[in-house]
C-alpha positions, 0 to 999 in steps of 0.5 A: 641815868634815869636814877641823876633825874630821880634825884634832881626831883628831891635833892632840891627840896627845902628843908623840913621847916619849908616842905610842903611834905609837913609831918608831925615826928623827927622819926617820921622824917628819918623813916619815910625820906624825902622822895617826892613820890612816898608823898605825892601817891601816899605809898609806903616806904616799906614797898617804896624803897626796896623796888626802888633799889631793885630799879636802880641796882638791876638798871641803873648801876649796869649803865655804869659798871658791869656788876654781876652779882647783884647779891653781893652789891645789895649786901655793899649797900646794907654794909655802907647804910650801917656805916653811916656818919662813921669815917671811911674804911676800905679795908673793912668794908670789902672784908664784910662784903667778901670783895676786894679793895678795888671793887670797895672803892669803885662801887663807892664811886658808883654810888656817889656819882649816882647821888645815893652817898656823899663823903665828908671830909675832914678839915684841914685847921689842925690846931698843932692837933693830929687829925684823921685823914679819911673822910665820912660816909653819909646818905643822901636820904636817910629813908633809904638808909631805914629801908637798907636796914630793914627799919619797919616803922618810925616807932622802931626809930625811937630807940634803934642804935643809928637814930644818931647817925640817921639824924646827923646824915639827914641834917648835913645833907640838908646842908649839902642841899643848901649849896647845890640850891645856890650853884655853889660847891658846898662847903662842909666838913668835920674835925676830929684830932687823933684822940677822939675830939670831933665837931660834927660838921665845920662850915666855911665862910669866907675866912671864918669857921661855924661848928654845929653838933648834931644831937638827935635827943629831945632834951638839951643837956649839958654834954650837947656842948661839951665838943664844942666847947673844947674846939671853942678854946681851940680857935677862939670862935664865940658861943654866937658863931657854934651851934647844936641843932636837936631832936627837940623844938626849941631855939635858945642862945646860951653862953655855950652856943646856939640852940636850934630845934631840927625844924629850924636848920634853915636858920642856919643856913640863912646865916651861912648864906648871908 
């Protein structure tokens, strides 16, 4: 498909420490994306994005499924973008879209076979805890995820509701993108237990598990830790192996984790990969 060659040409870049795509703001970031040509023809993602989902919906998804309303299945994908970092609901998602659950589930396939989405899933460790079962759902790109919520400019950003969760999706992804770089399946997970204790994202390495938190605030504050911390007790991981990574620029160590500005997630993963 025309749209697996689009996104070979950007599922491969660094992360925004070794772009080349250098911008002053997180927000600038999470509004514009990661696709090549935004930089390369200085185009704005308000014109950018929509055409490209009109390209992909109108040509793409009908090399791979008949879908006649094409309507309904824009309204499938604003629906999926206001619903990222959250777990998995069919049931929901079909009811908000006025489609069935079979029809939920195989465009869900559609868009994760065509690289627009991935899924999380949760990790087994239990901990004699009950956790969820259902996995996340997160974009690749989270400038696509702006223009399906019809976010204008990065100012909107500053305090727009789901600049958490733009955060957290653009940083797993990163991650993800890590292990495609290294023909590796990537090894990327989270936990939550039955009572709301989450870890957003868990990292295997070998027999050992990293947690990371993300948190898209400037200021790092007590409460960054405060999961980690409770999982920290739980498996008996060391303040040196959990890290927060935030909106700010700073790296610190503290006795409570590893402090990394956004800028600087390939430090983790140089970690993870040695």
């Amino acid at each position: 498909m025309a749209l697996g060659r689009n996104f070979c040409l950007w599922v491969y870049c660094n992360s925004p420490e070794q772009s080349d795509y250098r911008l002053d703001s997180l927000t600038g970031y999470l509004f514009r994306g990661f696709y090549p040509r935004i930089y390369d023809l200085g185009i704005s993602p308000v014109d950018w994005y929509p055409n490209y989902v009109q390209t992909y919906v109108e040509r793409d998804v009908r090399l791979v499924r008949n879908i006649s309303d094409v309507h309904t299945f824009h309204r499938f994908l604003r629906m999926c973008a206001a619903r990222v970092g959250q777990l998995v609901n069919l049931v929901s998602l079909a009811n908000d879209c006025g489609i069935t659950h079979n029809t939920a589930k195989a465009w869900l396939s559609i868009l994760e076979a065509s690289f627009i989405i991935f899924f999380l899933q949760p990790h087994h460790r239990n901990f004699n805890k009950r956790l969820v079962k259902s996995p996340k759902l997160y974009f690749y790109d989270p400038g696509l995820v702006c223009s399906l919520l019809a976010v204008q400019n990065e100012q909107q950003l500053d305090f727009h509701p789901m600049k958490g969760s733009l955060f957290e999706s653009m940083l797993i992804s990163e991650m993800m993108k890590h292990y495609f770089n290294q023909g590796l399946e990537p090894q990327c997970f989270f936990w939550r237990d039955k009572v709301g204790h989450e870890i957003d994202c868990l990292l295997e390495t070998g027999e050992s598990l990293v947690p990371v938190e993300f948190k898209a605030g400037q200021t790092i504050t007590p409460d960054f830790f405060k999961n980690l911390n409770y999982w920290r007790k739980l498996s008996g991981v060391g303040a040196e192996h959990a890290y927060v990574i935030y909106g700010g620029e700073e790296v610190q160590s503290r006795s409570t984790g590893q402090v990394l500005g956004w800028r600087y997630i390939d430090r983790l993963l140089s970690r993870i990969s040695s």
